[in-house]
C-alpha positions as CSV (number, residue, x, y, z in Angstrom):
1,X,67.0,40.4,95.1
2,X,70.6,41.2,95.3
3,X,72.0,44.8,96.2
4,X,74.9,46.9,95.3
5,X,77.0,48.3,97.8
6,X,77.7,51.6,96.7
7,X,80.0,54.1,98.7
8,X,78.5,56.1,101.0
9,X,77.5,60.1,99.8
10,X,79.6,61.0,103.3
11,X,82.7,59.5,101.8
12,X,82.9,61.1,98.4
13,X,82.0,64.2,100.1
14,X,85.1,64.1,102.4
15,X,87.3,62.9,99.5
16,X,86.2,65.5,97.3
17,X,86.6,68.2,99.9
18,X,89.9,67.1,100.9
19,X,91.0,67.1,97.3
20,X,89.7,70.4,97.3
21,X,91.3,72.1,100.2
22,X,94.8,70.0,98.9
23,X,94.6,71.1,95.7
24,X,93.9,74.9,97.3
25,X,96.7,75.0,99.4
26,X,99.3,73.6,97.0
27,X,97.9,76.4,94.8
28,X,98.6,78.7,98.0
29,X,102.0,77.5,98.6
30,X,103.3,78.1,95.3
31,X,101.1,81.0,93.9
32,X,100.2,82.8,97.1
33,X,101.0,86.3,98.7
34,X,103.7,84.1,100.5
35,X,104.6,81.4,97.9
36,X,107.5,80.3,96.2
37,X,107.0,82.4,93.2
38,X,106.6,85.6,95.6
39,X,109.9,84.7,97.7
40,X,112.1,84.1,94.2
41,X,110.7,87.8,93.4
42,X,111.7,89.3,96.7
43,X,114.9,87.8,96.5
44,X,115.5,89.3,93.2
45,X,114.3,92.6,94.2
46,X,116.8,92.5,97.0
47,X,119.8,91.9,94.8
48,X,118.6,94.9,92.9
49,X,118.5,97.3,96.0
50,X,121.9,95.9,97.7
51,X,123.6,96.6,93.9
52,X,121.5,99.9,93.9
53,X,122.8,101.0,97.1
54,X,126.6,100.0,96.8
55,X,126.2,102.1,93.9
56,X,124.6,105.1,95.9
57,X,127.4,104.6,99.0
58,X,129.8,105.1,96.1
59,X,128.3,108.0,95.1
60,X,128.3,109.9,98.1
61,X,131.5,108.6,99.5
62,X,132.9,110.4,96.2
63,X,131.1,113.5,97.4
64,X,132.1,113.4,101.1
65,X,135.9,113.5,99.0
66,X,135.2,116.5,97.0
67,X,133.6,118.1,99.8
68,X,136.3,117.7,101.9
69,X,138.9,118.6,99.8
70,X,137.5,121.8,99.4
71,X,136.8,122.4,103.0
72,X,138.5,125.4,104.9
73,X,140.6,122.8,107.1
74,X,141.6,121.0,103.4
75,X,141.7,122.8,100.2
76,X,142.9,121.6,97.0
77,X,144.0,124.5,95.3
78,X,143.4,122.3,91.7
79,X,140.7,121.1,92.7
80,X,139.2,124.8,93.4
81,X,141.0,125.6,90.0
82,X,139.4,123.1,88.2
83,X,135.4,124.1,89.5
84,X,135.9,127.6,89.1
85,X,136.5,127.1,85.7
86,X,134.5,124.8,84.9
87,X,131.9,127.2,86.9
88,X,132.9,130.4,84.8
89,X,134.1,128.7,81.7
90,X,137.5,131.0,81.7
91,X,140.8,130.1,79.9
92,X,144.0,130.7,81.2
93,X,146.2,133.1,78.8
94,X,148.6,130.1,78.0
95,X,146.1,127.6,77.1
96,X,144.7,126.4,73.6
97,X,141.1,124.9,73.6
98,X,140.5,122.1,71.4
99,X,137.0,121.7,70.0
């Protein structure tokens, strides 16, 4: 009688669990709350926010002008002009309003 040598159950098991956990954490790496795909989102979102906030630091840096050129230390007399009528929507006698 002649046998076969067949693999041991122990080995496949090992191989298939290590195929497992490899497969697993490639999947992990990649996919994951910390993978590739997450950091290329993060990234993105952080090129939004820094655009998003130059935009904002503009914004108030044109307030902090107008705010200080109407200040009691600095007042711009057209500036005042221009808000109040803006404000109360009066004409000047000399002026023509185009429509």
């Amino acid at each position: 009688m002649t046998r076969t040598k067949r693999a041991p159950v122990g080995t496949l098991v090992f191989f298939a669990i290590s195929f497992a956990l490899g497969i697993y954490f490639t999947f992990a790496a990649v996919q994951g709350d910390y993978g590739l795909f997450r950091r290329a989102e993060i990234e993105a979102e952080a090129r939004v926010m820094t655009e998003q906030l130059a935009r904002v630091q503009a914004d108030v840096a044109q307030m902090e002008n107008l705010t200080q050129r109407l200040s009691d230390a600095y007042l711009d007399l057209d500036l005042l002009d221009e808000q109040a009528r803006s404000i109360l929507g009066m004409l000047r006698s000399d002026e023509i309003v185009i429509r």
